[in-house]
N, C-alpha and C positions, 0 to 999 in steps of 0.2 A: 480858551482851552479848558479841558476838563484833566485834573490830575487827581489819581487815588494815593493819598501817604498812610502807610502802614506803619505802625509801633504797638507793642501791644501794652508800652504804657505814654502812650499819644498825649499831648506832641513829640514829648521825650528831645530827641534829637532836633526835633522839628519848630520846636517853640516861636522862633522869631524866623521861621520861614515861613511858617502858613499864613497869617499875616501878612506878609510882606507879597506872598501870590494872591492874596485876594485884593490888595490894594491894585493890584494890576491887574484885575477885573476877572482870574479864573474862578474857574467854580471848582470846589473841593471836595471832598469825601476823605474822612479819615475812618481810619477803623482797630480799633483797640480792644484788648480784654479788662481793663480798669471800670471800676464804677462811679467812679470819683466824678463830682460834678466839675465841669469845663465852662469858664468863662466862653459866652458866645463871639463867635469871628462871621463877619459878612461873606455870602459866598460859601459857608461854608458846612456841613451838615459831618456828625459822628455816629459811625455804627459800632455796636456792641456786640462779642461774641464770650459766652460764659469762658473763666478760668478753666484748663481742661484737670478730669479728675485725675490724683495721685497714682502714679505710675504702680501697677498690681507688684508685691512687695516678692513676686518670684522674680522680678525683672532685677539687675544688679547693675551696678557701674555705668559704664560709658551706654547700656540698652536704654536704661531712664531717659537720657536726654533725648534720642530719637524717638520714643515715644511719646515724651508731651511735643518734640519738632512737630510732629505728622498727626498728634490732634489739635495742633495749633492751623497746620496747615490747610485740616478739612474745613475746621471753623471757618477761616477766612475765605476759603473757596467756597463755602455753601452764602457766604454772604454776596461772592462778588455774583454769583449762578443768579442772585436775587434781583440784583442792581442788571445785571442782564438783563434779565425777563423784563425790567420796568423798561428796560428801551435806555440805561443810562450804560455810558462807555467810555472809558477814559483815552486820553490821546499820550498819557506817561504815565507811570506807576512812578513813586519813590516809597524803599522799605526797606527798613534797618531788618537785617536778615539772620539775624542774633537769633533769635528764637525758633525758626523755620517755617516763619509765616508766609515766604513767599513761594515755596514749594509747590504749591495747588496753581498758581496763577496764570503759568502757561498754557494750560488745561484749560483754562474757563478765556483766557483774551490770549490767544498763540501770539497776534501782530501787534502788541503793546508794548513799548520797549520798558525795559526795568532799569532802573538806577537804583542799585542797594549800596547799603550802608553797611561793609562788617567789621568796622572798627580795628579785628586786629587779626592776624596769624598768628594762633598762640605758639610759644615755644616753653618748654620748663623754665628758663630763665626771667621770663614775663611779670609770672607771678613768686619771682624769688626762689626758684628753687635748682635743684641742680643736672643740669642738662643732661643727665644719664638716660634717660629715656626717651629717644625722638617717637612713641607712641604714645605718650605720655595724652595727651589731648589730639589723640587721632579720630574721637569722633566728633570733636566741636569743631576741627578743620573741615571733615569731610563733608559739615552743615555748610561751613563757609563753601568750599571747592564746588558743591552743588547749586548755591545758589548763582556764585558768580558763574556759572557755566549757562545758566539760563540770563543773565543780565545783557544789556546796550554797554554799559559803563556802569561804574562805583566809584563812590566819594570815600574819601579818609583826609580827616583835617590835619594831620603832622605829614612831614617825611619821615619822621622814624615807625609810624605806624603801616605809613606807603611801602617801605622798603621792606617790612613784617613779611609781605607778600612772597607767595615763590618766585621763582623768574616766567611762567607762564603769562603770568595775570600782571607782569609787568611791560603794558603795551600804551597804543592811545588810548584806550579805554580806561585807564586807571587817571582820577582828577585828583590831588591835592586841594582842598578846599576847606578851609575852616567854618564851622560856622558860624562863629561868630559873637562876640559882645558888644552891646551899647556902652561903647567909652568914650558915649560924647556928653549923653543925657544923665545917666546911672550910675556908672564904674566910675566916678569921677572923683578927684581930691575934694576934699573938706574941712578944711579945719580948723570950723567951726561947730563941727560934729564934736556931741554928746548925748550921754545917755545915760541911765541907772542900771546895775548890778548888784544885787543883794542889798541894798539900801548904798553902795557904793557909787559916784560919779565916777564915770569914764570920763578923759576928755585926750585931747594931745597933751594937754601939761601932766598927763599921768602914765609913766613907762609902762607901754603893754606888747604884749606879746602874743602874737594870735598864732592857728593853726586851725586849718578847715580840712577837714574830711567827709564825704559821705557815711562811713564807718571806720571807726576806731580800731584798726587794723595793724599788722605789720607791714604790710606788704606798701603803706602809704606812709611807715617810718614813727608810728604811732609811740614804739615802746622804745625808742632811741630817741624822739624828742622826752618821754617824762623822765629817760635816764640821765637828760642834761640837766633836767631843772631844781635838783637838789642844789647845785654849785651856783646855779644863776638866781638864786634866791639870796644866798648866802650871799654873793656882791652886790646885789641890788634890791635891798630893805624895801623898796617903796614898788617893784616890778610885780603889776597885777598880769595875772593868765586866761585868756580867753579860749575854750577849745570848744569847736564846732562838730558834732560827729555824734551818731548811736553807737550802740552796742550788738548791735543785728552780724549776721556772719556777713563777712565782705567777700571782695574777688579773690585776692587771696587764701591761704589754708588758712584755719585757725591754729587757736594755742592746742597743741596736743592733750592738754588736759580739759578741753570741752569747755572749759569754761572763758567770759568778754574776758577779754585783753585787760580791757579798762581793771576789772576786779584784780584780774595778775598783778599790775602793775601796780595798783594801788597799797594794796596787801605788801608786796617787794619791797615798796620806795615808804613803808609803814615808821612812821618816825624821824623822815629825811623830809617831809615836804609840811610845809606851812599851807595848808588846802585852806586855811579863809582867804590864800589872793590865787587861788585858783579854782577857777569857773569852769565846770561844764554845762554846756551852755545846749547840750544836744541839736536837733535839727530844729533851724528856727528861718523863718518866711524871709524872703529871696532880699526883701528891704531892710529888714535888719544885721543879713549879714553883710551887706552896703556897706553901712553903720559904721557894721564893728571893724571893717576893711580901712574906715577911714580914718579912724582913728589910733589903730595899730603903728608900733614903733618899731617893732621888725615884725616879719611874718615870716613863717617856716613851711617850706614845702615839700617835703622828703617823699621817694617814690624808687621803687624796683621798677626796669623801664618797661614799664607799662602805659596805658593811654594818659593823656594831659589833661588834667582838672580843669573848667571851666571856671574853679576859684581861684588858678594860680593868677589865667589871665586877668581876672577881674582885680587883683587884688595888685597886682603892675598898674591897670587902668586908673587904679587910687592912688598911685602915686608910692603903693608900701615900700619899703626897703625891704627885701625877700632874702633869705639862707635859704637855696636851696639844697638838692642831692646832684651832685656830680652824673656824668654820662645823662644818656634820655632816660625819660621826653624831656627833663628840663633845660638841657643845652640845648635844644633846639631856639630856646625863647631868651636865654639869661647867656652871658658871657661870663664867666667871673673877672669880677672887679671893673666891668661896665656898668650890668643892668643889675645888680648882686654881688652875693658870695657864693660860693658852690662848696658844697664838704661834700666826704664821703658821705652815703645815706646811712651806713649802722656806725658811725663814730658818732657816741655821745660827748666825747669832750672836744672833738673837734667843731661838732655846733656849739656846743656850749661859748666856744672860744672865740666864736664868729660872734654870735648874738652879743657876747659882752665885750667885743671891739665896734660891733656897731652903737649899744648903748649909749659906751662912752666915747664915739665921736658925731654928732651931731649933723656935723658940715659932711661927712661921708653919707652918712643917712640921707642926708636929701640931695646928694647929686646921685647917689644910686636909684632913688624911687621915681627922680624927673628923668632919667635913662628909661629904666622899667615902662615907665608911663609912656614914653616916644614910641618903645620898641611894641606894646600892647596896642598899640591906635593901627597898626601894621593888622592889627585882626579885627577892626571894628565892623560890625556887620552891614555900616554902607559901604563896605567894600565889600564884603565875601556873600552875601543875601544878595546884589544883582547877578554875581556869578556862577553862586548856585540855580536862581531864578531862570540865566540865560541858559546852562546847560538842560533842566528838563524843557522850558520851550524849544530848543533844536532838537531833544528827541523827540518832540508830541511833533512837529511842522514834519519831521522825518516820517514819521506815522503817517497823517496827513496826506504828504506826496506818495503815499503806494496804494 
């Protein structure tokens, strides 16, 4: 079969799926706005459509984002209008619909069915804030409501991002589906892992402490974990800090005063914090945060219930002992006092007080991370990659039959 996946930073969502459908012999086409060079995949070929130009500065608020939707969407429609003309046509679409690239597509293939991806229904609560306004993000639903209205079906890897949804789009067409981690080859315990940091050895005989973020944010609990680590320095002399994350603006609001988090909080906690055992460590290649997952002595994962990091599961898959934040997404994954601990996400002393009962109990430490690690194989991608695999071949075969 022939499938076209859409992301306009490709593979994005897609990573260990396009792979996995060309090992089963389809032929692909992806199609991105990134320039970044791509590791080549069999079967499988990338189009390119320029970044669209900045939104004309009379445009304000919630206009912007439908306007780079709908020059994202011409883009992609002038390219599939292309793949037409050559005589190429797909028997499925899949396309994460975040940006509104799949807007043009019913135009250029009406009988192709679509499987999008849109991650989430925003609500003010999402991103940490407070629910006084249900139009608060009425135009980045109305991208979602549109797209799914053109779709076969759409995927969301949690329930709690499933249930995001209105009750409309709560039908058979809606799949739970993860995508998935390798936690049989990758995500895996080691501890025999080490590594250097600043002229320092990492190893497990050295108390550490990780925290992965995309961006150094609040909204991922960013300024409530450095609010703990004044105290957890103070009981544990020898506790080195690994933090993973830039300074780039994230999904959440910024600091009202414009300026990274990181600088706030640094500046705040100015006199309180021994920073030669504290690492940041910024965004660093997909194997060494492995590494640093493996060797971690607890790991922190705080979140306003927003979508689920792909580093929590990974970092269950290592076998870590996790604090997380209470409600979703991460009780979807962690039980407290099974797979973890759970605090609230803005009590700084109540992490605090977690991480230094797990420091000093060891034997809790590793029956929480060999939980973790059971409950993380429940997402391993040779289970959830044939299931997303089998869902677009019954929509291409559905194609097909008409």
């Amino acid at each position: 079969m022939r499938f076209l996946l859409i992301h306009q930073n490709f593979p994005g969502q897609f990573r260990q799926l396009v792979p996995f459908l060309s090992q089963r012999g389809h032929e692909l086409v992806g199609i991105c706005s990134h320039q970044r060079p791509l590791a080549e995949i069999a079967n499988t070929r990338v189009l390119r459509y320029p970044e669209p130009a900045p939104a004309p500065p009379e445009l304000q608020g919630r206009s912007r984002l439908w306007h780079e939707a709908l020059a994202r969407a011409e883009a992609v429609a002038r390219l599939c209008t292309e793949l037409k003309q050559q005589g190429w046509h797909p028997d499925g679409i899949a396309v994460h619909c975040g940006w509104g690239e799949s807007l043009g597509l019913q135009e250029i293939w009406p009988d192709v069915p679509q499987i999008v991806w849109p991650e989430l229904w925003m609500r003010p609560e999402h991103l940490g804030l407070q629910p006084t306004d249900p139009l608060v993000h009425l135009e980045r639903n109305l991208l979602t409501r549109t797209a799914l209205s053109m779709a076969k079906a759409w995927v969301l890897p949690t329930q709690h991002q499933a249930r995001s949804l209105p009750p409309c789009f709560q039908d058979q067409r809606l799949h739970v589906i993860h995508e998935g981690i390798d936690a049989k080859t990758t995500a895996i315990p080691n501890a025999q892992m080490a590594f250097e940091v600043r002229g320092s050895r990492i190893d497990r005989t050295v108390p550490t402490l990780t925290l992965v973020n995309r961006q150094l944010e609040q909204l991922r609990g960013f300024d409530t974990f450095m609010h703990s680590l004044p105290q957890l320095q103070k009981r544990h002399p020898r506790l080195r800090v690994l933090i993973v994350g830039d300074n780039e603006s994230g999904y959440g609001p910024g600091h009202p005063s414009g300026r990274a988090l990181k600088e706030v909080m640094l500046e705040e906690l100015s006199g309180q914090l021994d920073l030669g055992r504290i690492h940041f460590l910024g965004r660093i290649p997909h194997p060494h945060l492995i590494s640093l997952l493996q060797v971690s002595s607890v790991h922190v994962y705080l979140s306003s219930p927003f979508i689920l990091g792909w580093s929590l599961l990974e970092a269950m898959a290592c076998g870590c002992c996790i604090v997380g934040s209470t409600g979703a997404p991460v009780n979807e994954v962690i039980e407290h006092g099974v797979e973890g601990l759970l605090v609230p996400g803005r009590d700084a002393n109540a992490l605090a007080q977690a991480v230094d009962q797990l420091l000093n109990h060891p034997e809790l430490r590793q029956r929480l991370g060999k939980a973790a690690r059971q409950r993380a194989l429940l997402y391993d991608q040779r289970l959830t990659l044939p299931a997303l695999a089998a869902l677009l071949e019954q929509s291409g075969r559905s194609k097909q039959a008409t």
